[in-house]
VOGU-3710 file (C-alpha; in Angstrom, 3 decimals, decimal comma):
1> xxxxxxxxxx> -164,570/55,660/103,308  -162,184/56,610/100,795  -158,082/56,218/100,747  -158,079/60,710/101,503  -160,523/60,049/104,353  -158,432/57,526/106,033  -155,623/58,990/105,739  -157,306/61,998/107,257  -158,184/60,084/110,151  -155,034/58,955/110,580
11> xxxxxxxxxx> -153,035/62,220/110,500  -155,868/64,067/113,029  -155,435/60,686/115,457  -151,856/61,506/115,812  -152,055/65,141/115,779  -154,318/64,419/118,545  -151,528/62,384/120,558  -148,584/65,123/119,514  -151,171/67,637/121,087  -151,373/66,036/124,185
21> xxxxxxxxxx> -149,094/67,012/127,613  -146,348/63,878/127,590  -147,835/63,129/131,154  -150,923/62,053/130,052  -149,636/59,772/127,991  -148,640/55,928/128,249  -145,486/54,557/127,281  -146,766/53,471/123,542  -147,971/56,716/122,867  -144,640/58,378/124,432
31> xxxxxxxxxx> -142,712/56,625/121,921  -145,457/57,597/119,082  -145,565/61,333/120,054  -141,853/61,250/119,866  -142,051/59,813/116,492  -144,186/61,959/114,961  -141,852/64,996/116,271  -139,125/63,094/114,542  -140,837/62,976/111,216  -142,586/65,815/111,116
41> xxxxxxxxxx> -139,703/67,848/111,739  -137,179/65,501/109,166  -139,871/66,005/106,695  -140,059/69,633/106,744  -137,900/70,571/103,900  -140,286/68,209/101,505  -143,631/68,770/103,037  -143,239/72,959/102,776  -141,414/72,332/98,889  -144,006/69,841/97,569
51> xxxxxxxxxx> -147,180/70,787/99,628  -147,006/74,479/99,330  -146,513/74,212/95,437  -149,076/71,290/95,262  -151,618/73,479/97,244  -150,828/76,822/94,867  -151,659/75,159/91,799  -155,320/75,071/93,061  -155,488/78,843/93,795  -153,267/79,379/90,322
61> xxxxxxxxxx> -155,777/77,425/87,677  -159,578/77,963/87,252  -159,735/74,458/85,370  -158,149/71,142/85,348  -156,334/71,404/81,543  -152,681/70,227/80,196  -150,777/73,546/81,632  -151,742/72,411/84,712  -150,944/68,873/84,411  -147,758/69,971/83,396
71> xxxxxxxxxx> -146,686/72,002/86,165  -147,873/69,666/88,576  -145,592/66,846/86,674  -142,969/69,365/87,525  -143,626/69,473/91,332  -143,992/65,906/91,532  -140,713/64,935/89,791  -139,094/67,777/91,749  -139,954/66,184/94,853  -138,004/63,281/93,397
81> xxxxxxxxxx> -140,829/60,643/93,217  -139,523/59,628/89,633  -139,923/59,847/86,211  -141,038/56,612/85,313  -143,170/56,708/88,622  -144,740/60,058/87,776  -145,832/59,128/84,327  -147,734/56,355/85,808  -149,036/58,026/88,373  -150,390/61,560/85,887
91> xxxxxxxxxx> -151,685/58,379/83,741  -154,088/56,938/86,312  -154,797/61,037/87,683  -156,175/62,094/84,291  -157,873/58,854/84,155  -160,269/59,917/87,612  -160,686/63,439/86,155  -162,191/62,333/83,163  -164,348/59,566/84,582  -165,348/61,046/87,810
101> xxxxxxxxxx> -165,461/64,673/85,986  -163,424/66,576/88,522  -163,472/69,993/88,348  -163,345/71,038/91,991  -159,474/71,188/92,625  -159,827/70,406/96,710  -161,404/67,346/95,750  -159,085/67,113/93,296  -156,060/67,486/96,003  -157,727/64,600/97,797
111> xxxxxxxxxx> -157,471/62,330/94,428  -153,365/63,301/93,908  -152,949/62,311/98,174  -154,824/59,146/97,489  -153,293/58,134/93,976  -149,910/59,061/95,599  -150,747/56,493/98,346  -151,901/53,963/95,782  -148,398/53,756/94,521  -147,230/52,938/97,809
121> xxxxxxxxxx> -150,030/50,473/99,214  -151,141/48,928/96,310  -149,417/45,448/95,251  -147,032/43,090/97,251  -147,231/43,769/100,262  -143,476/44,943/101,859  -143,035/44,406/105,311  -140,774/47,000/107,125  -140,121/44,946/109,983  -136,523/43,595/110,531
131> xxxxxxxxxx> -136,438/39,572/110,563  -134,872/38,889/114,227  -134,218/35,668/115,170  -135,366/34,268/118,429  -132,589/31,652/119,008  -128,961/32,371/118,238  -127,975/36,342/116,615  -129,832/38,253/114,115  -126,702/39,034/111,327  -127,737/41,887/109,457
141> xxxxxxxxxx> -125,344/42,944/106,172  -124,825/46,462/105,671  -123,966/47,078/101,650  -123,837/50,394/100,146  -121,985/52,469/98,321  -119,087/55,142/100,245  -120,041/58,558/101,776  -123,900/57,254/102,226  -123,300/57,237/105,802  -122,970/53,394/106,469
151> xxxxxxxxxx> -120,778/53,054/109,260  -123,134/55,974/110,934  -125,799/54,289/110,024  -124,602/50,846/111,641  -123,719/53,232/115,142  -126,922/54,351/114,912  -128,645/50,829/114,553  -125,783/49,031/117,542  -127,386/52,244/119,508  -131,345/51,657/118,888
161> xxxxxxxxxx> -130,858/48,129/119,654  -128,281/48,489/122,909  -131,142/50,566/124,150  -133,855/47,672/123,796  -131,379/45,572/125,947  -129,892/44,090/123,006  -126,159/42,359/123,157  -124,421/44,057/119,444  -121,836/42,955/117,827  -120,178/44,956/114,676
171> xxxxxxxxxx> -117,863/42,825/112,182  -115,859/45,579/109,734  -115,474/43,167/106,705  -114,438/46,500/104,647  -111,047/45,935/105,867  -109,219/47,022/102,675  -110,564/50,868/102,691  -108,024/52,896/104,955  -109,674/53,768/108,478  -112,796/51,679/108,005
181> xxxxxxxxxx> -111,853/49,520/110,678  -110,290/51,893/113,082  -113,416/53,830/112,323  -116,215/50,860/113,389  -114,203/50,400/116,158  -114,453/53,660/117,927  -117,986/53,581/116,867  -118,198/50,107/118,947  -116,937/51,587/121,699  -118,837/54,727/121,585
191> xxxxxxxxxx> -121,867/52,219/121,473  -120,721/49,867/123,916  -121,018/47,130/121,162  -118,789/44,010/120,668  -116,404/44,417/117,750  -114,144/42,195/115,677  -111,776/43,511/113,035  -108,771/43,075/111,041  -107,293/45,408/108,344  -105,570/44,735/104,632
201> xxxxxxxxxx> -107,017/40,502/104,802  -110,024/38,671/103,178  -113,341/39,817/104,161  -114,914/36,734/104,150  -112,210/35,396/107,247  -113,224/38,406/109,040  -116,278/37,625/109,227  -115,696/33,895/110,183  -114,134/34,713/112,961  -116,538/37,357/114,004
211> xxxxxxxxxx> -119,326/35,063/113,649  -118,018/32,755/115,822  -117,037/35,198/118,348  -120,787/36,138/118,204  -121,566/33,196/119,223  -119,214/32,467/122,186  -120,161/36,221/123,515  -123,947/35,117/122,940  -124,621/38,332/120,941  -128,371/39,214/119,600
221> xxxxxxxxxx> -127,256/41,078/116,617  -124,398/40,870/114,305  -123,711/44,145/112,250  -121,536/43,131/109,244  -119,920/46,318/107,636  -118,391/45,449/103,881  -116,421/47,717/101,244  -118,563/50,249/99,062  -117,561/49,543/96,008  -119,640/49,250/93,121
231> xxxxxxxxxx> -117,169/49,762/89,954  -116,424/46,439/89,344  -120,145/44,474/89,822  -118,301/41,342/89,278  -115,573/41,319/91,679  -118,497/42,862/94,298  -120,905/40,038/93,590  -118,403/37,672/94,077  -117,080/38,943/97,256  -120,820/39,118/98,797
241> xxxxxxxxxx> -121,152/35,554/97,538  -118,611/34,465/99,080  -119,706/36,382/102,566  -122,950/35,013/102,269  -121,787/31,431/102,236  -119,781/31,747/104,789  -122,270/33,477/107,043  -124,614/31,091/105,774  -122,018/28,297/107,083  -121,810/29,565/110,495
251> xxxxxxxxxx> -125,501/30,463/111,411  -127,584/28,632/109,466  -130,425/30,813/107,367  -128,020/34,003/107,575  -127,806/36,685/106,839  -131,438/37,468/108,317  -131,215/41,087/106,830  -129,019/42,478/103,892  -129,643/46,338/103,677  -128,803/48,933/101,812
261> xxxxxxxxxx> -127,870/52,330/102,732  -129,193/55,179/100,435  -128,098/58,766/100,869  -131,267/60,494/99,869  -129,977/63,898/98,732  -128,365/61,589/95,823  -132,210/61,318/94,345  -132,518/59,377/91,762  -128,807/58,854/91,414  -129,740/56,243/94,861
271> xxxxxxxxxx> -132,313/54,478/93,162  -129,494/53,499/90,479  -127,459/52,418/93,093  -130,797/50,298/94,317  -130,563/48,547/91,021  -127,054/47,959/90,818  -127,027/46,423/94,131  -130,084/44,073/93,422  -128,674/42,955/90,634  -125,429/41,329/92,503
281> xxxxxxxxxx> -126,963/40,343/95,891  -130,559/40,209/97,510  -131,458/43,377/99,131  -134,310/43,216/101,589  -134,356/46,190/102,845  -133,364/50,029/102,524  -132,346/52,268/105,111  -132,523/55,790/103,630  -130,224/58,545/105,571  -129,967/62,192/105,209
291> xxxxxxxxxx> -133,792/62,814/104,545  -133,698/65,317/106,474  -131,793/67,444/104,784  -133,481/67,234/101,124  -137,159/68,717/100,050  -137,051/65,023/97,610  -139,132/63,235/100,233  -140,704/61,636/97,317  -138,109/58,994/97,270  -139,669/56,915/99,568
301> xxxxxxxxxx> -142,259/56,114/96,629  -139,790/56,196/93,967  -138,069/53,033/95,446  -141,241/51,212/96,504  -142,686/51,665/92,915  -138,986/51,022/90,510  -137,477/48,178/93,020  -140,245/46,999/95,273  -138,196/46,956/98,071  -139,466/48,144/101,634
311> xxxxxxxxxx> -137,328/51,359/103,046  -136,979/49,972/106,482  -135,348/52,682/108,273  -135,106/56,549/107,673  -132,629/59,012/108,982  -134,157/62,252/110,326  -130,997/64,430/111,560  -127,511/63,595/113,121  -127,896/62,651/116,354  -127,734/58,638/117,190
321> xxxxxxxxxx> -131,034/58,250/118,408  -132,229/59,962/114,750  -132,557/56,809/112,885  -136,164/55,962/112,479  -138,350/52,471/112,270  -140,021/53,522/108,758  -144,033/53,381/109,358  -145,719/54,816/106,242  -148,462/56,184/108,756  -145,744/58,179/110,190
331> xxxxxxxxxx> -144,675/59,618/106,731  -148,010/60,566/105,412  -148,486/62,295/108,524  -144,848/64,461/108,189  -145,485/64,787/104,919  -149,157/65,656/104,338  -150,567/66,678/107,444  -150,112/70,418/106,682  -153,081/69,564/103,918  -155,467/67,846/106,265
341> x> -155,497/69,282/109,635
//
């Protein structure tokens, strides 16, 4: 069975659960039919962009020449998947068509879904699961640039995990920006969350004494907010060096989690911002917000295939419980299932 077939499979099992009446379903499959609303709805603006255009240039060509190559290199980077990505991927494309002598542009459709897929599958394998701890808090370090929507994004996170019976915590080590810490704190409250704060003094103190707060309150996880500034890479690496060794100091093996928040309408400007960030501090993880509201989808590849690191949560519209686990199941389904079903 082939990569298409598979994913076929996949996309008609959970079309199969979406289908079904909520009452006949168990609690797994709740939460997985809930899901799958959630993405296929958050994907919408992408999947009727890149799908409809990818599915045109089928009825549009009689053969498979450089014109329409070309156009679908135009789709493909539109959908913000990449440059560098989509040379690669047009590379290994034209290299099935010749050897497997594809003419007939459905099968040809299944190639591009499968060869897309490649790019995401293929390689080291990223796991999109976040590292908790079983004794003592899971610290998790929020980085990313302002206006992404990281203190939303750290609400929305103190939320998903208050609801699995979670203690939170949220430390605002960006306590230089005006409002940031006012700001985390209402979200703390709004949450029901632990907080610890101070504004206009070192980070790094901050979130010494948070830490150790954490610990007296027993808290399961520690959301560390810091400044979003990348101007200066020095100064910034220097500042999360010195967090990290001071978290590191407190709870041993911490921070569990450092992730970034990407806005993805930015496009490819995020993925610069991906690179900039790796550079100065170990990333191991991306949350991507706002993807929802963009017809790039393809981003999601673009950062697996130019940084290797696994997007491990995705926001799909405003409300708190919007924030999504990121299963790449899930996405091929919201993205392609308009193709195979």
């Amino acid at each position: 069975m082939g990569l298409f077939d598979k994913l076929k499979n996949i996309i008609i099992k959970k079309e199969e659960i979406k289908e079904k009446d909520v009452t006949e379903l168990n609690e797994v499959e709740k939460i997985e039919k809930k899901e799958l609303e959630t993405y296929e709805k958050g994907l919408e603006k992408t999947r009727e962009e890149f799908v409809s255009k990818l599915s045109l240039l089928g009825h549009k060509y009689t053969k498979v020449n450089d014109s329409y190559f070309e156009e679908l290199e135009d789709i493909l980077i539109m959908a913000d998947i990449g440059v560098n990505t989509v040379f690669k991927f047009l590379e290994q494309l034209k290299k099935r068509v010749k050897e497997e002598n594809i003419t007939d542009f459905n099968y040809l459709q299944e190639v591009i879904v499968d060869e897309l897929f490649i790019i995401y599958v293929s390689g080291e394998s990223l796991s999109d699961k976040i590292n908790l701890q079983e004794d003592g808090p899971t610290v998790i370090l929020m980085v990313g640039v302002n206006g992404v929507g990281k203190t939303t994004t750290i609400a929305k996170l103190a939320a998903k995990y208050k609801k699995q019976g979670k203690k939170v915590m949220m430390i605002a080590a960006d306590t230089f920006r005006a409002g940031a810490v006012p700001q985390l704190e209402e979200w703390a409250e709004k949450t029901e969350s632990l907080f610890y704060g101070s504004e206009n003094t070192d980070p790094s103190g901050v979130i010494f004494d948070g830490l150790q707060k954490a610990k007296e309150e027993q808290a399961d996880i520690v959301l560390i907010d810091t400044a979003g500034r990348l101007q200066n890479k020095v100064n910034l690496m220097k500042e999360l060096e010195k967090m990290n060794k001071v978290i590191g100091c407190i709870i041993p093996n911490a921070p569990h989690e450092t992730l970034l928040v990407i806005d993805a309408t930015t496009g490819q400007n995020g993925i610069m911002q991906a690179k900039s960030f790796q550079e100065i501090t170990n990333i191991t993880g991306i949350v991507l917000t706002k993807l929802d509201g963009t017809a790039k989808g393809g981003i999601v590849l673009a950062i697996k295939e130019e940084v290797n690191i696994p997007v491990k949560f995705i926001g799909l519209g405003e409300k708190m419980d919007d924030l999504e686990n990121f299963d790449i199941e899930s996405y091929i389904y919201g993205l392609f299932k308009d193709m195979m079903t």
